[in-house]
C-alpha positions as CSV (number, residue, x, y, z in Angstrom):
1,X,0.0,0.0,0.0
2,X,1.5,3.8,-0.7
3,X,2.6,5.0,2.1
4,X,0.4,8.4,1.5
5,X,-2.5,10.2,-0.5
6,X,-2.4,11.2,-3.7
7,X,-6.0,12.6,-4.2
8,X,-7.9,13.6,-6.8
9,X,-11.7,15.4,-6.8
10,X,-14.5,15.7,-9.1
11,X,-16.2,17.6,-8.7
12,X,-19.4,20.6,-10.5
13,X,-19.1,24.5,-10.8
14,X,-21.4,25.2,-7.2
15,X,-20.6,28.8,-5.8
16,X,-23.2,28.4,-3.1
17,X,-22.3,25.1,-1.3
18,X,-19.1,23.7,-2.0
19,X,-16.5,26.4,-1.7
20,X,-17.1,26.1,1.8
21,X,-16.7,22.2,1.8
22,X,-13.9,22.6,0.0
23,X,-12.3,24.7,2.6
24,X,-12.7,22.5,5.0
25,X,-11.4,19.5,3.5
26,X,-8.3,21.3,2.4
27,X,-7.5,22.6,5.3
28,X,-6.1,19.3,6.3
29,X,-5.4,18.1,2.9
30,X,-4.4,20.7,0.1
31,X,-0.5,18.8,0.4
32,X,-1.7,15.6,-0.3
33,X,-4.6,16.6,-3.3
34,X,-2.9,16.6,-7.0
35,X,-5.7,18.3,-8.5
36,X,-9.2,19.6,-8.5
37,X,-11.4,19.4,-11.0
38,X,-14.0,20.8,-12.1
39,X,-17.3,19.7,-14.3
40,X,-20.5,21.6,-16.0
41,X,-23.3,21.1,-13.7
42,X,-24.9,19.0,-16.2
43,X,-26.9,15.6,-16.2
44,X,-25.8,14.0,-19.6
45,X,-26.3,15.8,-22.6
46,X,-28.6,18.1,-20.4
47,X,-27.6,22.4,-22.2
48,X,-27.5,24.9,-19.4
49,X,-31.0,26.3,-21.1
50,X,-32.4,22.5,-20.3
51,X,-31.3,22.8,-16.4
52,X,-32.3,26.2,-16.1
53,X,-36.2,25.2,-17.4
54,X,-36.3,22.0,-15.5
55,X,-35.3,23.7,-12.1
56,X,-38.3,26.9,-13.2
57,X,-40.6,23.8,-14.0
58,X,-40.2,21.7,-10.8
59,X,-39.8,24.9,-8.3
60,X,-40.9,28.0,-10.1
61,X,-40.3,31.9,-8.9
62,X,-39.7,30.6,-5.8
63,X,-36.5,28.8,-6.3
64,X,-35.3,31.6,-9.3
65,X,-35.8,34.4,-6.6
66,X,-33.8,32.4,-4.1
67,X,-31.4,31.0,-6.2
68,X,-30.2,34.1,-8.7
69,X,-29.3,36.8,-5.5
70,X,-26.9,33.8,-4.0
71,X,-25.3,33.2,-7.2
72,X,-24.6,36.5,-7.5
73,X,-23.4,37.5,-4.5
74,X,-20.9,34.5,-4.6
75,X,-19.4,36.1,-7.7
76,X,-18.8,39.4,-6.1
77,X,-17.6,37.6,-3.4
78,X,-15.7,35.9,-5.7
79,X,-16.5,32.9,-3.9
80,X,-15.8,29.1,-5.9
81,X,-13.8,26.2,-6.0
82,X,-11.3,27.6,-7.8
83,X,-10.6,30.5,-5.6
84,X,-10.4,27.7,-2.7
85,X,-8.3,25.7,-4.7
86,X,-5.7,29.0,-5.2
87,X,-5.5,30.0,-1.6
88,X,-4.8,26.4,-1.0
89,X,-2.1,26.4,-3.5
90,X,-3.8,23.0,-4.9
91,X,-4.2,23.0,-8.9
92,X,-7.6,23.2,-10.6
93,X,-8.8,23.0,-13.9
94,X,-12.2,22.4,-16.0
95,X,-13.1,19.1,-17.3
96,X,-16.2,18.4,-19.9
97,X,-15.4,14.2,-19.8
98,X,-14.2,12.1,-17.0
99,X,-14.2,9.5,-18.5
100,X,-12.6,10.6,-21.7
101,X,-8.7,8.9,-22.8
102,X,-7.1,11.8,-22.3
103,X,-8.3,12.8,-19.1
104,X,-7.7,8.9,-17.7
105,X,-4.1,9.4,-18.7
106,X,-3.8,12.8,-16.8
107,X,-5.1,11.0,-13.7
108,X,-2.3,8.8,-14.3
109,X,0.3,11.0,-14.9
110,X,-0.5,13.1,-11.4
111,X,0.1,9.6,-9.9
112,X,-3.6,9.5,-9.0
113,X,-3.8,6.9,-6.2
114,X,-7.7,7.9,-5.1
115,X,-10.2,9.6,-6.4
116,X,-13.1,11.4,-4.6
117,X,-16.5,12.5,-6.3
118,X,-17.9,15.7,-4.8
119,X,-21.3,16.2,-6.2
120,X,-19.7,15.0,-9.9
121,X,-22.8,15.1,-12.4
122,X,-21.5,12.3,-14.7
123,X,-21.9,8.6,-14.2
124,X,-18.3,7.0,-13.9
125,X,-17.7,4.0,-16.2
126,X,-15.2,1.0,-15.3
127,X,-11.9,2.5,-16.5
128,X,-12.1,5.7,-14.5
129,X,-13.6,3.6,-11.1
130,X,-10.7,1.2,-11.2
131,X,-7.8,3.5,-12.2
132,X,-7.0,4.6,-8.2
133,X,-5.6,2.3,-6.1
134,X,-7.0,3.0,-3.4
135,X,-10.3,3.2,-4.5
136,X,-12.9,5.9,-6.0
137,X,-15.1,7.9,-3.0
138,X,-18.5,9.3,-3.7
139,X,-19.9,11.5,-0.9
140,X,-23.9,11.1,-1.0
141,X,-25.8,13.4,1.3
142,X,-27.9,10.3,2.5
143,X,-28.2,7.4,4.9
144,X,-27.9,4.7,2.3
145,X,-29.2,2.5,1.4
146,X,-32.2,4.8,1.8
147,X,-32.5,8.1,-0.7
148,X,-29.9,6.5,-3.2
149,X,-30.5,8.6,-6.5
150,X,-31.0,12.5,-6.5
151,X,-31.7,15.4,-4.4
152,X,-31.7,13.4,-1.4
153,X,-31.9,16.2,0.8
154,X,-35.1,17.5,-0.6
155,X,-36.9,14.5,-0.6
156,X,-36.0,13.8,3.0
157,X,-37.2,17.2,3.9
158,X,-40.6,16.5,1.6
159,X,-41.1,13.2,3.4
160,X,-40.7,14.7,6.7
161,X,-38.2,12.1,8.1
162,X,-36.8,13.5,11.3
163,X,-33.3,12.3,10.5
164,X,-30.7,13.0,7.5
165,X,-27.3,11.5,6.6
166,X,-24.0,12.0,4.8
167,X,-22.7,8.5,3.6
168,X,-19.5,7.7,1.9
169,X,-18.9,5.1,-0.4
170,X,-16.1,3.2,-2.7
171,X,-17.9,3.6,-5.9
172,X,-18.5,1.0,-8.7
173,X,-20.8,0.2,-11.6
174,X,-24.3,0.7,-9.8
175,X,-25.7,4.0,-8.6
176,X,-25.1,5.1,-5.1
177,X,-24.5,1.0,-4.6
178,X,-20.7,0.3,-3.2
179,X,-19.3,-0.6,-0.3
180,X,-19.6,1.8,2.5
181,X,-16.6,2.8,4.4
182,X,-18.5,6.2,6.3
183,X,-21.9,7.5,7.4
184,X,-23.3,9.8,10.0
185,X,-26.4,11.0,11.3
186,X,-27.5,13.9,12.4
187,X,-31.1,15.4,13.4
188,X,-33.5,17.4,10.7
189,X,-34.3,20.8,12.6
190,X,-38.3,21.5,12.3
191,X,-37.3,25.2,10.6
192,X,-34.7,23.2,8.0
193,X,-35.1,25.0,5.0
194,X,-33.3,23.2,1.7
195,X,-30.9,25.8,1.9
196,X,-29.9,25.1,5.7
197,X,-29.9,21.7,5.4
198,X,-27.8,21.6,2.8
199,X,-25.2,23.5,4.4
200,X,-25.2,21.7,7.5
201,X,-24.8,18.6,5.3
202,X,-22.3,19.6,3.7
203,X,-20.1,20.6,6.4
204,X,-20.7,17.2,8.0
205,X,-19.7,15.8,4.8
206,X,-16.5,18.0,4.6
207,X,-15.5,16.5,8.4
208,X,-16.6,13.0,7.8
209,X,-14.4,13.0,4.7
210,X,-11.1,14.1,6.8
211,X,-12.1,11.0,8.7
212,X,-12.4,8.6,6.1
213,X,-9.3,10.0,4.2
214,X,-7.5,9.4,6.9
215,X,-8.1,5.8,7.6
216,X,-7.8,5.1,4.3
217,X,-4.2,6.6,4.7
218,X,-3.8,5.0,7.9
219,X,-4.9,1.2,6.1
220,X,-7.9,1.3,8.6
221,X,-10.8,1.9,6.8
222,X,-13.6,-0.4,6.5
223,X,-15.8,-2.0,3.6
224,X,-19.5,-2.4,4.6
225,X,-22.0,-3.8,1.2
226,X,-24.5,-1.6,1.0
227,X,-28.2,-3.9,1.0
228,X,-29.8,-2.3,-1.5
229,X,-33.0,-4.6,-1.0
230,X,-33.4,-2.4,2.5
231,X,-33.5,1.0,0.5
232,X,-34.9,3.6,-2.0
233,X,-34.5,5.3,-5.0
234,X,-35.8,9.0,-6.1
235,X,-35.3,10.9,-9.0
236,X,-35.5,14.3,-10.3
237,X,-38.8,15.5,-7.5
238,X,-42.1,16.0,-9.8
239,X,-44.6,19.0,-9.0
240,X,-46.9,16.3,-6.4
241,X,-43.4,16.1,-4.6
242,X,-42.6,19.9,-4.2
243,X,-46.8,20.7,-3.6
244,X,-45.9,18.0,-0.5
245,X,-42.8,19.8,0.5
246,X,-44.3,22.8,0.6
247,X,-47.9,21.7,2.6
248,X,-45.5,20.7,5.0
249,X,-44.1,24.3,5.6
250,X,-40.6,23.1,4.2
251,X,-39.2,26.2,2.2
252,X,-36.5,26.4,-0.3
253,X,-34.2,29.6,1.4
């Protein structure tokens, strides 16, 4: 086993919640991360016009009047990833394919030893989930096996379970399916809004990452199958699931 981390994120273009993970995971380990980087916020072959109508379709003036001020006071702020990643001194760049040839062999030529998805958009195939060896991370803002899929956090919040989750998993071939090797609970507050929650989850992530990270370095982590007979799966939410979120008295901000 290498004796220490060579890491490598994926991660999407999110001004709003993941600068400040990022911080926090850096903090510890900007020496030991090759690289950073960086993909459209994009499902497939999804334009930025497509993801701007679906998020107006499923949440309306609601979520645009929320969303648009927080974008843009992250840009004054010039708050992103790649202002974390500079202040860090860690190297970050843009990539449209992860699983493209040319990207594989740039993996391999920062000596890429494990590989940790942050909120990645594209599915990983074979070649890219094998090339670490130490293994390939997703962070899911979930207890799985339960809320496998997407937007976990709202359709915990819309179902009004009383507890939320950050799991971490070695990844393979199945969605939100590998082995687990770190999860924690915490408590859904009654005035959780999306927006809180999310935050809150993400810092819990950034922390529980430091801890897996370093067992991993450490040779102690652990490998627990995920039974995905025990779980769920849910999608992009449809307007019945955001009428329930909102009869609730969940808000978005």
């Amino acid at each position: 086993m290498e004796s220490h981390l060579k890491i490598v994120f994926l991660t999407t273009n999110d001004p709003i919640y993941l600068p400040d993970f990022f911080e926090r995971v850096l903090d510890k380990y900007a020496a030991r991360t090759r690289a950073v980087f960086i993909a459209p916020p994009l499902y497939g072959k999804q334009t930025v016009r497509d993801a701007s109508w679906r998020y107006f379709r499923t949440f309306g003036w609601e979520g645009i009047w929320g969303l648009a001020p927080r974008v843009m006071r992250a840009k004054i702020r010039r708050q992103s990833i790649a202002e974390v990643c500079k202040s860090k001194g860690v190297q970050h760049a843009i990539v449209q394919n992860v699983n493209a040839p040319e990207f594989l062999n740039q993996l391999r030529d920062l000596g890429t030893n494990i590989i940790v998805s942050v909120s990645c958009p594209q599915i990983f195939k074979k070649t890219l989930i094998d090339l670490p060896s130490l293994g390939c991370l997703n962070i899911h803002g979930a207890i799985l096996p339960h809320y496998r899929g997407i937007m976990p956090s709202f359709w915990m919040l819309a179902n009004g379970e009383k507890q939320g989750g950050v799991s971490i998993y070695y990844v393979n071939e199945r969605i939100d399916a590998g082995d687990l090797c770190g999860q924690r609970v915490f408590e859904i507050l009654p005035d959780d809004t999306l927006d809180s929650f999310l935050r809150r989850s993400k810092a819990i992530a950034a922390d529980l990452l430091r801890e897996v990270l370093q067992k991993i370095e450490k040779g102690t982590a652990t490998r627990i199958p995920i039974n995905l007979s025990e779980g769920s799966y849910y999608s992009w939410p449809d307007a019945t699931a955001v009428e329930r979120f909102r009869a609730i008295g969940r808000r978005l901000w």
